[in-house]
C-alpha positions as CSV (number, residue, x, y, z in Angstrom):
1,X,120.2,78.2,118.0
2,X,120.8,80.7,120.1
3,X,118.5,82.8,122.6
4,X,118.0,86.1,120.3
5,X,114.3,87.0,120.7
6,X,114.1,87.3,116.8
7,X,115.5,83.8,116.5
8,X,113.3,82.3,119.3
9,X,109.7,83.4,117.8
10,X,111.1,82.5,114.3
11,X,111.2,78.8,115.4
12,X,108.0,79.1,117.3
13,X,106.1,80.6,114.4
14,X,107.4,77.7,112.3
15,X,107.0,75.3,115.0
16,X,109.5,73.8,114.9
17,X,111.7,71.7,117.9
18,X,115.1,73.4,119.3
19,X,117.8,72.9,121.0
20,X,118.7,76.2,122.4
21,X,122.4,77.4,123.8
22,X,121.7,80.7,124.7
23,X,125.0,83.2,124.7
24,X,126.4,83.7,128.0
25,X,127.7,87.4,128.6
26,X,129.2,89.4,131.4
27,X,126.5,92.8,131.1
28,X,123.5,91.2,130.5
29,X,121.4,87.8,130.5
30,X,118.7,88.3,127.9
31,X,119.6,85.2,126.2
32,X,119.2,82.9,129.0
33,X,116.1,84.8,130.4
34,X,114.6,84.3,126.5
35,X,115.5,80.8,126.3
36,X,114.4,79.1,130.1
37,X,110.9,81.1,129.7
38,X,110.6,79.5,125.5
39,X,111.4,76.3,127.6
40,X,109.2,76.7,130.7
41,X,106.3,78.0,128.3
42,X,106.8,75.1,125.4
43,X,108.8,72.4,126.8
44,X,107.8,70.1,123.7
45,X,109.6,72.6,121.8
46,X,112.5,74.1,123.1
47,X,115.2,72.6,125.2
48,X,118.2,74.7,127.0
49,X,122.0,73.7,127.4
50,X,124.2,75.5,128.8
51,X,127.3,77.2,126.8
52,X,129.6,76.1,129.5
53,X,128.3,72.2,129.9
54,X,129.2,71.7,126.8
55,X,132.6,73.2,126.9
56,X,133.0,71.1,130.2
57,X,131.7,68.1,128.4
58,X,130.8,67.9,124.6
59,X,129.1,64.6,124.8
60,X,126.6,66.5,126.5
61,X,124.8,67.9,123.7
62,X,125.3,64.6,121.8
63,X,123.4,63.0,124.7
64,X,120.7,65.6,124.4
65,X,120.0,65.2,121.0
66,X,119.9,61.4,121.1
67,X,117.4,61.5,124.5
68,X,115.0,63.7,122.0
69,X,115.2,61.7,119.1
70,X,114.7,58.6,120.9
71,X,111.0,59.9,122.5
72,X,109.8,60.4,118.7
C-alpha cells in the first residue's frame, strides 16, 4: 500500500503484514516519514521499498516478497 496515515492504521488495526511503497513527492515527505516509523515501531508488520528501487529494478519487490514468505 501506500504511506497514507489512514491506510497505515487500517492495516495495523487489522493486523495485518505490508509491504509499504510510500509516494515520493517534491513538497512534502509524510509518506515516507509514516511508513519508516510503521516499520521502525512494527518491523514484523510493515516493510518499506522504495518508489524508485523498484523503478530502477522491478525484481526488487519480487525479491522482497519471496524473502517474507520464505520466513513463515
Amino acid at each position: 500500500c501506500r504511506a497514507g496515515a489512514g491506510a497505515l492504521f487500517e492495516v495495523k488495526f487489522f493486523n495485518k503484514k505490508c509491504i509499504i511503497i510510500p509516494l515520493m513527492t517534491h513538497t512534502t515527505t509524510h509518506q515516507v516519514d509514516n511508513a519508516n516509523a510503521m516499520a521502525s515501531e512494527y518491523p514484523e508488520q510493515f516493510h518499506v521499498i522504495a518508489q524508485s528501487d523498484i523503478e530502477k529494478d522491478p525484481a526488487a519487490l519480487y525479491e522482497l516478497i519471496t524473502n517474507l514468505l520464505d520466513k513463515k
